[in-house]
Predicted model as a PDB file, atoms N, CA, C, CB and O in Angstrom, pLDDT in the B-factor column:
MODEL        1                                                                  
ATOM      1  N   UNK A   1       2.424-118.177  66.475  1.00 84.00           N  
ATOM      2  CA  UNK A   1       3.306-119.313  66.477  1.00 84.00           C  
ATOM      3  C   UNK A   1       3.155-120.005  67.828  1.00 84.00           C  
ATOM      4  CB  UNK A   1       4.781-118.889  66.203  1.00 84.00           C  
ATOM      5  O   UNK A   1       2.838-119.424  68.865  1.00 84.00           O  
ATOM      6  N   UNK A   2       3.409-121.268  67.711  1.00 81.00           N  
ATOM      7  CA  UNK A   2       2.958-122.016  69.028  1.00 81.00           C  
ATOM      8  C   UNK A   2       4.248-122.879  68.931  1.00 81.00           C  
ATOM      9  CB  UNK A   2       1.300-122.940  69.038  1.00 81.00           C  
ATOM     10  O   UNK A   2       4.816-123.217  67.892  1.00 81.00           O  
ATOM     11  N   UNK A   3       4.720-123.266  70.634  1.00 84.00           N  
ATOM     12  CA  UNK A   3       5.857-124.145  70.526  1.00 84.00           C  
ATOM     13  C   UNK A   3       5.340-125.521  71.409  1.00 84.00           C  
ATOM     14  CB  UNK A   3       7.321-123.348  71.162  1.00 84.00           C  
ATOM     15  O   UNK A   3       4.915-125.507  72.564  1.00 84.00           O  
ATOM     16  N   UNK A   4       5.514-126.774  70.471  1.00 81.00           N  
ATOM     17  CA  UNK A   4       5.433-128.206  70.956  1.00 81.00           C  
ATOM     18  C   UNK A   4       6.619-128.784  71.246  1.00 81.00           C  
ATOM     19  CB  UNK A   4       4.823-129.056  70.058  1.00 81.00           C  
ATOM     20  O   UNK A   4       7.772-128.511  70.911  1.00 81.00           O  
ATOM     21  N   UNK A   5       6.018-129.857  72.110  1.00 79.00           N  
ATOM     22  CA  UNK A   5       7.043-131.115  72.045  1.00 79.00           C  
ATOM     23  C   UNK A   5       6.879-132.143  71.543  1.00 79.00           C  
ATOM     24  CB  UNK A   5       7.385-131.580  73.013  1.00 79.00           C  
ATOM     25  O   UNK A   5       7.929-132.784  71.561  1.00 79.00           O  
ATOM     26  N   UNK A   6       5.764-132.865  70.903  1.00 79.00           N  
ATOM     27  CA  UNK A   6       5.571-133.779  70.193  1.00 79.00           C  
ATOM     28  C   UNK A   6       5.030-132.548  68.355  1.00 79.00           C  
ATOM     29  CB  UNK A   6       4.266-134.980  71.210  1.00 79.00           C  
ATOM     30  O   UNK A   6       4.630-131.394  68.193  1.00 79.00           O  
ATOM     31  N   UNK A   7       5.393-133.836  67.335  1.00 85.00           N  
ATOM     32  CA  UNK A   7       5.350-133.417  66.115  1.00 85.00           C  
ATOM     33  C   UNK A   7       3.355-133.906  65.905  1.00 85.00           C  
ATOM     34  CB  UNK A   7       6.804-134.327  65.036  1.00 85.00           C  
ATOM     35  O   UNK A   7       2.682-134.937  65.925  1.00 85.00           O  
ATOM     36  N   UNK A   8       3.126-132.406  65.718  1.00 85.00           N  
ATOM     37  CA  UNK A   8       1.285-132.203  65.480  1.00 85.00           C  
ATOM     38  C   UNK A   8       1.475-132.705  64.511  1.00 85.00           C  
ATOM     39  CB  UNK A   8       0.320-130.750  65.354  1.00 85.00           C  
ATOM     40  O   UNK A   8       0.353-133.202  64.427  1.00 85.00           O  
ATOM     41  N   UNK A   9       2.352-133.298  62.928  1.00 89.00           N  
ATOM     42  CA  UNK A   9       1.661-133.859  61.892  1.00 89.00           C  
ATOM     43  C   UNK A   9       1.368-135.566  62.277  1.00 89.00           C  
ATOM     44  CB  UNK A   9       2.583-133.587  60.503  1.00 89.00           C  
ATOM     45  O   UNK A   9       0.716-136.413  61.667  1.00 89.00           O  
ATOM     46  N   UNK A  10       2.204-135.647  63.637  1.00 85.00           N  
ATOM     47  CA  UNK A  10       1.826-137.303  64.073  1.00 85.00           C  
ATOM     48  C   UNK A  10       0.107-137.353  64.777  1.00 85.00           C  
ATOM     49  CB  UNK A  10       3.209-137.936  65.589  1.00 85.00           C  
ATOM     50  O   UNK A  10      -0.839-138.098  64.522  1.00 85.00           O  
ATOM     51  N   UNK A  11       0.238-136.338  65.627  1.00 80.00           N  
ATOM     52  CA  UNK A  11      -1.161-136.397  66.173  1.00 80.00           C  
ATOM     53  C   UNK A  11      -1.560-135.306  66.616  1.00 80.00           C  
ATOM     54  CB  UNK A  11      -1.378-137.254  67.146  1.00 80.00           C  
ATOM     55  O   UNK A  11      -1.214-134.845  67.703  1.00 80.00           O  
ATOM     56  N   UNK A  12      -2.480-134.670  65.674  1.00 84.00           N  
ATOM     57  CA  UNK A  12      -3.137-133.199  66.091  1.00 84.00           C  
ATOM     58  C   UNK A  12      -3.447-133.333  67.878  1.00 84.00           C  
ATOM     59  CB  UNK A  12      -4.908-132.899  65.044  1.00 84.00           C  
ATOM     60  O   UNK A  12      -4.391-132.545  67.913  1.00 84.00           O  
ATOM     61  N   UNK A  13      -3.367-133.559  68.590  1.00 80.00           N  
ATOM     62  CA  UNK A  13      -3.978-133.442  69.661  1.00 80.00           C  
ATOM     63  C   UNK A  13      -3.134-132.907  70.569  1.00 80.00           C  
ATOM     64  CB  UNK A  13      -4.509-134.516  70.026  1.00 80.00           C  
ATOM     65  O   UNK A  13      -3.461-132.401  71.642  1.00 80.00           O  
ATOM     66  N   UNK A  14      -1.766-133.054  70.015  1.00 79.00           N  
ATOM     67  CA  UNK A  14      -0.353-132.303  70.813  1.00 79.00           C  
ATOM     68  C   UNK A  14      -1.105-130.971  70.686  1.00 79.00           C  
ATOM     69  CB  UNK A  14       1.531-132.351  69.909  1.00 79.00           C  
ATOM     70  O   UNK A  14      -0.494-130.149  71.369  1.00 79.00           O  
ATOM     71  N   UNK A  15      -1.773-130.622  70.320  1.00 83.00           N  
ATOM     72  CA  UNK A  15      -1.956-129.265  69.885  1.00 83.00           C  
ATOM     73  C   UNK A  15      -3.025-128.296  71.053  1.00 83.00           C  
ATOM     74  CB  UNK A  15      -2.652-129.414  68.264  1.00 83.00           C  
ATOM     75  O   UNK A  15      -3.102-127.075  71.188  1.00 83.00           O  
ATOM     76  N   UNK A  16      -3.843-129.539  71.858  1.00 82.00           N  
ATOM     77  CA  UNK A  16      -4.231-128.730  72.494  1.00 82.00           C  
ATOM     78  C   UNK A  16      -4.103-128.523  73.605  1.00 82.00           C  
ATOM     79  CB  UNK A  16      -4.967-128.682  72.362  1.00 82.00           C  
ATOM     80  O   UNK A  16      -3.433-129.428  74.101  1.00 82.00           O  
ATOM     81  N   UNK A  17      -4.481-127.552  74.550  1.00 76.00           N  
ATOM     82  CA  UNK A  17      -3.533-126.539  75.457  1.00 76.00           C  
ATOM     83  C   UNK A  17      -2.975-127.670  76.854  1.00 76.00           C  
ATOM     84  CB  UNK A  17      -4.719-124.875  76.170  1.00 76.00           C  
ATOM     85  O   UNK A  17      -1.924-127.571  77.489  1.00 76.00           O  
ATOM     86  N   UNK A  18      -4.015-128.651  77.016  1.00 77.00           N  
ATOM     87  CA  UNK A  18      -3.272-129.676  78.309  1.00 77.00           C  
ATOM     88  C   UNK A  18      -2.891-131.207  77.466  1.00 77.00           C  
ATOM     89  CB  UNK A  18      -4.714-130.082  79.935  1.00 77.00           C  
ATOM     90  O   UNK A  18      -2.765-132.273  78.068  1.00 77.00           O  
ATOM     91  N   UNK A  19      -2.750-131.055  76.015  1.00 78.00           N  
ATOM     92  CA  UNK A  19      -1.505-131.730  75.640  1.00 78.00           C  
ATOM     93  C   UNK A  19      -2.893-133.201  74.863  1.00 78.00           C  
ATOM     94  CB  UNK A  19      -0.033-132.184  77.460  1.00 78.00           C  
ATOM     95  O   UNK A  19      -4.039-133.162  74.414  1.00 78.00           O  
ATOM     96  N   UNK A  20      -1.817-134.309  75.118  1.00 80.00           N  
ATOM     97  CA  UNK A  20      -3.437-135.555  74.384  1.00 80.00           C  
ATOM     98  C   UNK A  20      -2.562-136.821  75.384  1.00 80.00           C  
ATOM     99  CB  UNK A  20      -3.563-136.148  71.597  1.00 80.00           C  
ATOM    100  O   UNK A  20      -1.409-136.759  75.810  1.00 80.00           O  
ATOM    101  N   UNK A  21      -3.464-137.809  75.534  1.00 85.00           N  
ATOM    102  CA  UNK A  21      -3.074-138.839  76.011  1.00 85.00           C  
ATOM    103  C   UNK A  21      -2.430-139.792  75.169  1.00 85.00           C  
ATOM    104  CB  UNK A  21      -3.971-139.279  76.568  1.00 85.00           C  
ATOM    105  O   UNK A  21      -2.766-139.737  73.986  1.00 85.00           O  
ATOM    106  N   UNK A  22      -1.400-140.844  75.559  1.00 85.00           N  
ATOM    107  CA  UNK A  22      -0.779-141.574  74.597  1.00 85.00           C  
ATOM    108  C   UNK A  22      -0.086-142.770  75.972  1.00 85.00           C  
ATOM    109  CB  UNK A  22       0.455-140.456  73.445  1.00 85.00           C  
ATOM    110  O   UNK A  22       0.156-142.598  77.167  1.00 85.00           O  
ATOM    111  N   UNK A  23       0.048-144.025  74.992  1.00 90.00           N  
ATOM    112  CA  UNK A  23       0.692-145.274  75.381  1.00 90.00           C  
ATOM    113  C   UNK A  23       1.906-144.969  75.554  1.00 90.00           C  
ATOM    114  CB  UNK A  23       0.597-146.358  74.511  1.00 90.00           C  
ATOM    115  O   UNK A  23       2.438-144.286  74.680  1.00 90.00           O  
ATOM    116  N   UNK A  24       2.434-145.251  76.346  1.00 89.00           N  
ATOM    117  CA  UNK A  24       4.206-145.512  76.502  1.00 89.00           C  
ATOM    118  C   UNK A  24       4.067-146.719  76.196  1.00 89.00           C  
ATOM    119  CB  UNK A  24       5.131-145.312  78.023  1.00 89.00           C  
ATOM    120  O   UNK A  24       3.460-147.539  76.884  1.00 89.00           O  
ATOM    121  N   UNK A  25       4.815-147.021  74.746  1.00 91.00           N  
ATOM    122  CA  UNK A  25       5.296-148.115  74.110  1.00 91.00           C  
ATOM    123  C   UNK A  25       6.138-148.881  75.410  1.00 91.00           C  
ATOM    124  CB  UNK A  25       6.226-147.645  72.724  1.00 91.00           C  
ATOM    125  O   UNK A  25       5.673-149.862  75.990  1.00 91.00           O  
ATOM    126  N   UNK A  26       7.124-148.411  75.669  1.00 93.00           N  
ATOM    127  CA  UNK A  26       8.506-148.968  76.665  1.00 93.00           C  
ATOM    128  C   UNK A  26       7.761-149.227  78.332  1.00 93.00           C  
ATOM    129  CB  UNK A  26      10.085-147.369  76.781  1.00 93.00           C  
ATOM    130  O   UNK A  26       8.054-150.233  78.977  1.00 93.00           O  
ATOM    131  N   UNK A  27       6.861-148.252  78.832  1.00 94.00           N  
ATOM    132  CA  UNK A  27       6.583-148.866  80.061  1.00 94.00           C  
ATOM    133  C   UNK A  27       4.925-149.590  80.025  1.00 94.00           C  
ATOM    134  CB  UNK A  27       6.789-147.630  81.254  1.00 94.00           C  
ATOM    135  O   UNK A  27       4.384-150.323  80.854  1.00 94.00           O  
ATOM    136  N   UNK A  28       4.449-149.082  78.802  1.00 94.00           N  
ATOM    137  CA  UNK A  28       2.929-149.550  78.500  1.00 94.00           C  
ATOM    138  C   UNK A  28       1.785-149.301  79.640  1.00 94.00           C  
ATOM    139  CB  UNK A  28       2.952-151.162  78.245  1.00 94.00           C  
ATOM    140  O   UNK A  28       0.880-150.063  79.979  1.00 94.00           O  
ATOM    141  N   UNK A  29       2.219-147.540  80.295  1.00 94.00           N  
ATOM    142  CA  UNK A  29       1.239-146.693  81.064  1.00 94.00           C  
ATOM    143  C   UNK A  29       0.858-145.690  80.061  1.00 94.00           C  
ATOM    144  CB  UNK A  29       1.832-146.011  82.428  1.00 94.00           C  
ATOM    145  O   UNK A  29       1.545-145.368  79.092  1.00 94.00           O  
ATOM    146  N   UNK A  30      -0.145-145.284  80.335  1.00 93.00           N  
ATOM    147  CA  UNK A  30      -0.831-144.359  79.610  1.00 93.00           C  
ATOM    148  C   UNK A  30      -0.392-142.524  80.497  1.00 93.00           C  
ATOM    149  CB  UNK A  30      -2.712-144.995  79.688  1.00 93.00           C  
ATOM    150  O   UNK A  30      -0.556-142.083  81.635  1.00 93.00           O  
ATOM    151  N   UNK A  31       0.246-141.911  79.104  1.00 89.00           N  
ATOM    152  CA  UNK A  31       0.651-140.934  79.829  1.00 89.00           C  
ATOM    153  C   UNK A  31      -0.230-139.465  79.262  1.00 89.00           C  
ATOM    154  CB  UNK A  31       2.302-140.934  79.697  1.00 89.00           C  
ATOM    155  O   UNK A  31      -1.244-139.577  78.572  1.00 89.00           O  
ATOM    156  N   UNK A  32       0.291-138.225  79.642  1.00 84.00           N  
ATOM    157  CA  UNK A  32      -0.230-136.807  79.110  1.00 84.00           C  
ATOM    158  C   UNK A  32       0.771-136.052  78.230  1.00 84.00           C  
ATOM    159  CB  UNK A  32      -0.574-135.831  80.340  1.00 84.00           C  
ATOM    160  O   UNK A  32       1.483-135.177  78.723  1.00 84.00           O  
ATOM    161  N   UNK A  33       0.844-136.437  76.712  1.00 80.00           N  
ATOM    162  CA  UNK A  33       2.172-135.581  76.321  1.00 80.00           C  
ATOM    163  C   UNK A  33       1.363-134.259  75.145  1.00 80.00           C  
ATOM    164  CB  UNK A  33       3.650-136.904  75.306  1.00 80.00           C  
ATOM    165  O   UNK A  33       0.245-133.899  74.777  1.00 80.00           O  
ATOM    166  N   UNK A  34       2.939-133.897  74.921  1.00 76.00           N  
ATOM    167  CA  UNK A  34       2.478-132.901  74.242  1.00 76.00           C  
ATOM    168  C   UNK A  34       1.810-131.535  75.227  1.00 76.00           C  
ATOM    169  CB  UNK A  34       1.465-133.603  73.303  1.00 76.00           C  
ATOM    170  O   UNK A  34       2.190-131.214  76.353  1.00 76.00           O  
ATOM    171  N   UNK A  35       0.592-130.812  74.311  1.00 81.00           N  
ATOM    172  CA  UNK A  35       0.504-129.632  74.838  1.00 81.00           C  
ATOM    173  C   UNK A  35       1.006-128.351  74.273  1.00 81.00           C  
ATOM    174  CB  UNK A  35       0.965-129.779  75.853  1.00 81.00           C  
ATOM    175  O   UNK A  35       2.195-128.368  73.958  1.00 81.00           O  
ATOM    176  N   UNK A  36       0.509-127.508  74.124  1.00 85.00           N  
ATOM    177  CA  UNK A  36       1.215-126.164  74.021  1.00 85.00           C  
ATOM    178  C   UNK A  36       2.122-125.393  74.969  1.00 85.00           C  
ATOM    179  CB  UNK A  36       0.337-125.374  73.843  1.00 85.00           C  
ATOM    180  O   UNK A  36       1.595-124.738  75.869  1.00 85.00           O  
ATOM    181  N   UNK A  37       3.398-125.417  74.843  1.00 86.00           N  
ATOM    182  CA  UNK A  37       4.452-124.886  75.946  1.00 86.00           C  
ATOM    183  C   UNK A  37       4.452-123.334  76.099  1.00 86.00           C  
ATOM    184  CB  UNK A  37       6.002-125.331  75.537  1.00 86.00           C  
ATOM    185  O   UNK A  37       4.426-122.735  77.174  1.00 86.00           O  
ATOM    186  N   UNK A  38       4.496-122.588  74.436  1.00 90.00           N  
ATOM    187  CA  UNK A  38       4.511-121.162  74.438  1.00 90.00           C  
ATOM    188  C   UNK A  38       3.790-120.932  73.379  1.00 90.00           C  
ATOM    189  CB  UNK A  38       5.789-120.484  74.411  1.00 90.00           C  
ATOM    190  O   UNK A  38       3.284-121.674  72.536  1.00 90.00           O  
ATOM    191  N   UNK A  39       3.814-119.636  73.558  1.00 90.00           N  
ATOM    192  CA  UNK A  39       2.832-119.295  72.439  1.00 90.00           C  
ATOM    193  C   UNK A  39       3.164-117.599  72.263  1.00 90.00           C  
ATOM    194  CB  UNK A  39       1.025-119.702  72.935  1.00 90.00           C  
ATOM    195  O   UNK A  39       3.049-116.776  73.172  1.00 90.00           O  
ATOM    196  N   UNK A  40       3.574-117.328  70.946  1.00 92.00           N  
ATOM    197  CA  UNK A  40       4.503-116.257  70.702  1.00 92.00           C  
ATOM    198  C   UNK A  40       3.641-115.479  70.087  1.00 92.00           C  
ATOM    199  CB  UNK A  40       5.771-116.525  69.937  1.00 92.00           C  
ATOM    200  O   UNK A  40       3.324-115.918  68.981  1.00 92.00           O  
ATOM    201  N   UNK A  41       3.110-114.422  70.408  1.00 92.00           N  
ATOM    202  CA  UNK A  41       2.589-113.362  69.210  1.00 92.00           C  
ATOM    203  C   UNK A  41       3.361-111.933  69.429  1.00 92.00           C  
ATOM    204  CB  UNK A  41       0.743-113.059  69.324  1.00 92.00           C  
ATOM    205  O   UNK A  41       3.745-111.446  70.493  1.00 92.00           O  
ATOM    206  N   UNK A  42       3.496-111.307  67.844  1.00 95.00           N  
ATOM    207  CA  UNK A  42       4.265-110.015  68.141  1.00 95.00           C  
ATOM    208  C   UNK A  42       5.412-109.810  68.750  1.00 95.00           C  
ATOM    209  CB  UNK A  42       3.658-109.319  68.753  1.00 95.00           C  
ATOM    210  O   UNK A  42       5.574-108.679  69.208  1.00 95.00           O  
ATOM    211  N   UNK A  43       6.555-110.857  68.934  1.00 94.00           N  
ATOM    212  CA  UNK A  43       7.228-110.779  69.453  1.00 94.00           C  
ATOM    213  C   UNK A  43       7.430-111.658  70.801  1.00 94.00           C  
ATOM    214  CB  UNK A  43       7.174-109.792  69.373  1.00 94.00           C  
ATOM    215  O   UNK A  43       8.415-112.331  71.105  1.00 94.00           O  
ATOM    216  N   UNK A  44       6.309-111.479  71.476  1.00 95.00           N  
ATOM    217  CA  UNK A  44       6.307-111.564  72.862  1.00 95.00           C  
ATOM    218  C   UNK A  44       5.914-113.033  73.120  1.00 95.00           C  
ATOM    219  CB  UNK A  44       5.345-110.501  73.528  1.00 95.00           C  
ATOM    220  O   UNK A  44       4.920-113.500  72.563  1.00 95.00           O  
ATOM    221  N   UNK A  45       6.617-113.712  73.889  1.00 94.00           N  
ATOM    222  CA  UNK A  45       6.831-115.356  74.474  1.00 94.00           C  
ATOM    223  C   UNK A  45       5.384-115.467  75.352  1.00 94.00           C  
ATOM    224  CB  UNK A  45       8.539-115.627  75.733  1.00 94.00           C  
ATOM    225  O   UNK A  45       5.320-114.620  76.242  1.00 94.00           O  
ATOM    226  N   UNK A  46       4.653-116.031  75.289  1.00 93.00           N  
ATOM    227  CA  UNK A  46       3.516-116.203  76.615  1.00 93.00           C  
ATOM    228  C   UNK A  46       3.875-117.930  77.026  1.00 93.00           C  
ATOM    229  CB  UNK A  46       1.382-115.918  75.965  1.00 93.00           C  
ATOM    230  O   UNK A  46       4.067-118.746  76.125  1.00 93.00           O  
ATOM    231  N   UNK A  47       3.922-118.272  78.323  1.00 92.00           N  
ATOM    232  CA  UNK A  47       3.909-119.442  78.250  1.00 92.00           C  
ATOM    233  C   UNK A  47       2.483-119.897  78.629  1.00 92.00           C  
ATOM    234  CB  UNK A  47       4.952-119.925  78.972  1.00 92.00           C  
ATOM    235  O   UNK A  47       1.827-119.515  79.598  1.00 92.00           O  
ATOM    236  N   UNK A  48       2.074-120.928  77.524  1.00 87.00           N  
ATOM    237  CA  UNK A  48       0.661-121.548  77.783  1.00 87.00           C  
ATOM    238  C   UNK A  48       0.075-121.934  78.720  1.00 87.00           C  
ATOM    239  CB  UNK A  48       0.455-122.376  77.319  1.00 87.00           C  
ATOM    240  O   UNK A  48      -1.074-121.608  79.018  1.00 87.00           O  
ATOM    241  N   UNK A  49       1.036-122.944  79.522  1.00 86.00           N  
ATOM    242  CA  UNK A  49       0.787-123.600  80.791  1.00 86.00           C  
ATOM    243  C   UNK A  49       0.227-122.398  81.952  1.00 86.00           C  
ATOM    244  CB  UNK A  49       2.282-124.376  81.273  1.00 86.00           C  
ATOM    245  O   UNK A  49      -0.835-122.415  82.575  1.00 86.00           O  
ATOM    246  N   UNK A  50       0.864-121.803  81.980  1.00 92.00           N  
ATOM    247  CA  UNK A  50       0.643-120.660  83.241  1.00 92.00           C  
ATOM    248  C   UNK A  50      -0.387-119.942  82.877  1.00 92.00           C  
ATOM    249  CB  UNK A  50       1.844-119.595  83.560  1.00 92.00           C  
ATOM    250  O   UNK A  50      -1.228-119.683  83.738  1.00 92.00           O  
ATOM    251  N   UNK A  51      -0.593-119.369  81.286  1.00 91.00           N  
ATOM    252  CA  UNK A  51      -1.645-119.001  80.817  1.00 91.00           C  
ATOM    253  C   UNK A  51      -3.330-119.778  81.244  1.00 91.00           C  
ATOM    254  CB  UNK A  51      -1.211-119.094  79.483  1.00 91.00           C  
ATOM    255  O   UNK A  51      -4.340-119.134  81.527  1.00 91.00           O  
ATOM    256  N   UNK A  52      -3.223-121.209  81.180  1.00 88.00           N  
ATOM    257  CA  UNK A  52      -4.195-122.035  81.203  1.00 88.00           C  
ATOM    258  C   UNK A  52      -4.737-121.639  82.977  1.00 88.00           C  
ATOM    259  CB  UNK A  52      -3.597-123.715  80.742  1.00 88.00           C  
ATOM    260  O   UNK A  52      -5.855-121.425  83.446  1.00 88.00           O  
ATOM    261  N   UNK A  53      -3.443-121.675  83.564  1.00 92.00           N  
ATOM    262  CA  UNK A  53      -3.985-121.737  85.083  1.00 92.00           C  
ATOM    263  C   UNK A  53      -4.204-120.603  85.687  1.00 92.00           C  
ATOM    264  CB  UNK A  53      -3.148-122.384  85.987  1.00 92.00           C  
ATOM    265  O   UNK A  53      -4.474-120.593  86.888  1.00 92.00           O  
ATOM    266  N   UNK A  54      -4.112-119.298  84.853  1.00 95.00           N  
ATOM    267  CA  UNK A  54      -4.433-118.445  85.282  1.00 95.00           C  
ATOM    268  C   UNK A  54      -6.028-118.306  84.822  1.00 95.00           C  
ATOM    269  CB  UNK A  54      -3.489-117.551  85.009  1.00 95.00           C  
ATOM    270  O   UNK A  54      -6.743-117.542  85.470  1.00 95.00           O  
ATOM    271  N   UNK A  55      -6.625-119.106  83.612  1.00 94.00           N  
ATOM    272  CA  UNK A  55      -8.120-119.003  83.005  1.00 94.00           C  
ATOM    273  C   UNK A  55      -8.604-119.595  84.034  1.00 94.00           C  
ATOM    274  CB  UNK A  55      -8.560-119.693  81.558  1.00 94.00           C  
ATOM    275  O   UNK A  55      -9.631-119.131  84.529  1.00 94.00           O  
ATOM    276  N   UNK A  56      -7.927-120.876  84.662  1.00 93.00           N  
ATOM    277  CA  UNK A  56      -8.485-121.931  85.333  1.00 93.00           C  
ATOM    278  C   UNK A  56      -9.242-120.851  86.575  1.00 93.00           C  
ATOM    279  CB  UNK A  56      -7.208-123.223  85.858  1.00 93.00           C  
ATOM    280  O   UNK A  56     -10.462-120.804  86.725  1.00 93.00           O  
ATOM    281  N   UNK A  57      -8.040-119.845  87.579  1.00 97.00           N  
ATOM    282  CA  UNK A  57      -8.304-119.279  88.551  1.00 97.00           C  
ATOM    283  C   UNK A  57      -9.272-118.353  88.270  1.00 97.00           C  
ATOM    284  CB  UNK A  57      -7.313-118.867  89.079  1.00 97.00           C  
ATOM    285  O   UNK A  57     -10.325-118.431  88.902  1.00 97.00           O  
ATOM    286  N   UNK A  58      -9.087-117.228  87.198  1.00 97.00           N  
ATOM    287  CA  UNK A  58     -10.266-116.608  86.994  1.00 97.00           C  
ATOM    288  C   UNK A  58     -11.868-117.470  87.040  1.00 97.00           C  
ATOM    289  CB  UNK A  58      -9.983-116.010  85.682  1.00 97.00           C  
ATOM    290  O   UNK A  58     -12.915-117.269  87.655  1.00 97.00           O  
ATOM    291  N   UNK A  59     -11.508-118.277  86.263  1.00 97.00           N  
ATOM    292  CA  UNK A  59     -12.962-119.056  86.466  1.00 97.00           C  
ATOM    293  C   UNK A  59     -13.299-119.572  87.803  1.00 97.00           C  
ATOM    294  CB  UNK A  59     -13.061-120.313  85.575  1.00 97.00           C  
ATOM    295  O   UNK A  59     -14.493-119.625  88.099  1.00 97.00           O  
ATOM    296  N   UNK A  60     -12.378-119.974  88.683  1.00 97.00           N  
ATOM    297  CA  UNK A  60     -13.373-120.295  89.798  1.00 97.00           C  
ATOM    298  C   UNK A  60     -13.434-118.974  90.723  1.00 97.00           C  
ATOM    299  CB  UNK A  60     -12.875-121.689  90.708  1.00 97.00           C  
ATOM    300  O   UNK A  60     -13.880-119.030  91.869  1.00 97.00           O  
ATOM    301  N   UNK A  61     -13.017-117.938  90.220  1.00 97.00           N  
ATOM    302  CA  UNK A  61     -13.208-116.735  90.914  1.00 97.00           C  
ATOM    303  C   UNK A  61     -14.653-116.082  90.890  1.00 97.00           C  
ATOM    304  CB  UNK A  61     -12.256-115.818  90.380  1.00 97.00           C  
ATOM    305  O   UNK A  61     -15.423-115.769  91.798  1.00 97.00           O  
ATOM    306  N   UNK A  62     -14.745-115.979  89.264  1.00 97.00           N  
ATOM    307  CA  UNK A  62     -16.267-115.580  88.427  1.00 97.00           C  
ATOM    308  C   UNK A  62     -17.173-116.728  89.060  1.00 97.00           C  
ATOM    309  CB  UNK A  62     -16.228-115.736  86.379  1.00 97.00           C  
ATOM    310  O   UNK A  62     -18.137-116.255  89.662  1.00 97.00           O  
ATOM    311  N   UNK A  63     -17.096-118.291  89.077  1.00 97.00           N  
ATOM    312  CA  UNK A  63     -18.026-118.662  89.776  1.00 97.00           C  
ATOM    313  C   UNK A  63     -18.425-118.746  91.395  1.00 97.00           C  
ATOM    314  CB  UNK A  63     -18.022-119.542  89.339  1.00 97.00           C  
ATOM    315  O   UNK A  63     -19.575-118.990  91.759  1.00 97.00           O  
ATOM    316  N   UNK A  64     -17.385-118.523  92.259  1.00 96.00           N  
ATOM    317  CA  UNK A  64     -17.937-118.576  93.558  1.00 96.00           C  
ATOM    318  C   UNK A  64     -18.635-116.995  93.920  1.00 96.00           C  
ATOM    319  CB  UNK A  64     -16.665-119.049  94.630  1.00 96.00           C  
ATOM    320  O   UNK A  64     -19.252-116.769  94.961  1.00 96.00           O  
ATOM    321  N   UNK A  65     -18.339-115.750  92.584  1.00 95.00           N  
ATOM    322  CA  UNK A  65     -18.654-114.559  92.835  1.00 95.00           C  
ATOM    323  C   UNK A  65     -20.426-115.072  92.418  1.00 95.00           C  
ATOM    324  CB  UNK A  65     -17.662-113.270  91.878  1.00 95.00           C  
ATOM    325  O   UNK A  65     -21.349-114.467  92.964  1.00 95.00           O  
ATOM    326  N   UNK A  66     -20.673-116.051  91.567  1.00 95.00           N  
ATOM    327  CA  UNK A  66     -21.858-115.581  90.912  1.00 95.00           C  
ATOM    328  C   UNK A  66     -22.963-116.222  92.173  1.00 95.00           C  
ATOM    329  CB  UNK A  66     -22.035-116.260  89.112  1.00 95.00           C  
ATOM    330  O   UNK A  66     -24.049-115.816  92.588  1.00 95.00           O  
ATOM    331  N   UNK A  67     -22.076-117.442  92.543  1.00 93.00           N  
ATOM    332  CA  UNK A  67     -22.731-118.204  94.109  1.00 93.00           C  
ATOM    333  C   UNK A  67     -23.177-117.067  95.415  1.00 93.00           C  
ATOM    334  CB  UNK A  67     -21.244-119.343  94.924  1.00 93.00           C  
ATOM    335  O   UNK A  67     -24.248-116.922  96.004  1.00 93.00           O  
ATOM    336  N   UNK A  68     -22.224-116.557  95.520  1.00 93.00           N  
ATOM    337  CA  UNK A  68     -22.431-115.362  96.669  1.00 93.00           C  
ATOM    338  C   UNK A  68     -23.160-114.978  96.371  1.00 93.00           C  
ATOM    339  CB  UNK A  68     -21.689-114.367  97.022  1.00 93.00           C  
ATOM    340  O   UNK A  68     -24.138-115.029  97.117  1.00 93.00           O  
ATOM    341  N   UNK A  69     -23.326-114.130  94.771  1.00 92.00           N  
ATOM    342  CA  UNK A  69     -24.770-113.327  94.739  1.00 92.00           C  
ATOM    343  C   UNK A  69     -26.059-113.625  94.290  1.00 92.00           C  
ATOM    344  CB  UNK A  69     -24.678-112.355  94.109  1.00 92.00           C  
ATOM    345  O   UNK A  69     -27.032-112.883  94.157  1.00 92.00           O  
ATOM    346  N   UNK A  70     -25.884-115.164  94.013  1.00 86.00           N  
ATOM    347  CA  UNK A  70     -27.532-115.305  94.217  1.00 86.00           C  
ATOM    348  C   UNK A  70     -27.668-116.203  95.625  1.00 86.00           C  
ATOM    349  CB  UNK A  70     -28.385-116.236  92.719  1.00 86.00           C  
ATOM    350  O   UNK A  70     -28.644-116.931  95.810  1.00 86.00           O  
ATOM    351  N   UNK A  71     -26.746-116.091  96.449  1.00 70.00           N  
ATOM    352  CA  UNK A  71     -27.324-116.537  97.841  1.00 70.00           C  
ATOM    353  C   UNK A  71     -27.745-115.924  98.837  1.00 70.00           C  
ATOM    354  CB  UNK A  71     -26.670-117.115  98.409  1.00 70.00           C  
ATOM    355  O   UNK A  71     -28.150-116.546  99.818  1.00 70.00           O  
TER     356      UNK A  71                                                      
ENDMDL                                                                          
END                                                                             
């Protein structure tokens, strides 16, 4: 189960993990909504966001490791 803030049958793109871009009708800037907030399996709450930035850190971890060793 996954928890949104915009309704995915308006625009699948709420759906993915840093959300979809969209018009603000009222100020007519282009904003970042939506996104996956949590994400529940078995019980257990994960929140996405923190999830994402923890992939983010592993990855630049794995790459400055792979830099070191072929330098």
């Amino acid at each position: 189960m996954v928890v949104v803030d915009e309704n995915p049958l308006r625009n699948l793109k709420v759906l993915y993990g840093n959300g979809a871009v969209k018009l603000n009708d009222e100020t007519g800037k282009v904003e970042r909504v939506g996104g996956i907030r949590y994400t529940i399996k078995d019980g257990i709450v994960y929140d996405a966001r923190k999830m994402l930035a923890d992939v983010r850190e592993m990855v630049r971890r794995a790459k400055e490791a792979a830099a070191a060793s072929e330098g």
